[in-house]
N, C-alpha and C positions, 0 to 999 in steps of 0.2 A: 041146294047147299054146296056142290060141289064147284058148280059157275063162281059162288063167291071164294072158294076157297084156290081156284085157280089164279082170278082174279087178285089175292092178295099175292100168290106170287110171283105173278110181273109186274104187281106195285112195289115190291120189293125190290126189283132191281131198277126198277123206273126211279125210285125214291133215291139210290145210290148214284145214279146219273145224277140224277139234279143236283145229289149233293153236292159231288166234287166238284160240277160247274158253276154251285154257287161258291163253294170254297176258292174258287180258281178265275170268278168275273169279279166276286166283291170286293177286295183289293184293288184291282183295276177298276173302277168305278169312278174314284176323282182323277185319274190320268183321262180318262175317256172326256169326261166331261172338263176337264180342261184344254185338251186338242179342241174340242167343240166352240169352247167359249174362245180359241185363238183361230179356230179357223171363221168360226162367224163373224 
């Protein structure tokens, strides 16, 4: 029990990563793919 309970807390900060980086790619998403579709 204690392996899971370590386990949830560097999901916790794993899960905070991700968030801001998904807070902070998703926006940029159709700039990207529009660089893409003008550089292809």
């Amino acid at each position: 029990m204690s392996d899971h309970e370590d386990f949830k807390d560097t999901t916790s900060a794993v899960n905070i990563l991700t968030l801001t980086a998904v807070i902070i790619c998703v926006p940029l998403l159709p700039m990207l793919m529009g660089w893409y579709s003008l550089l292809r």
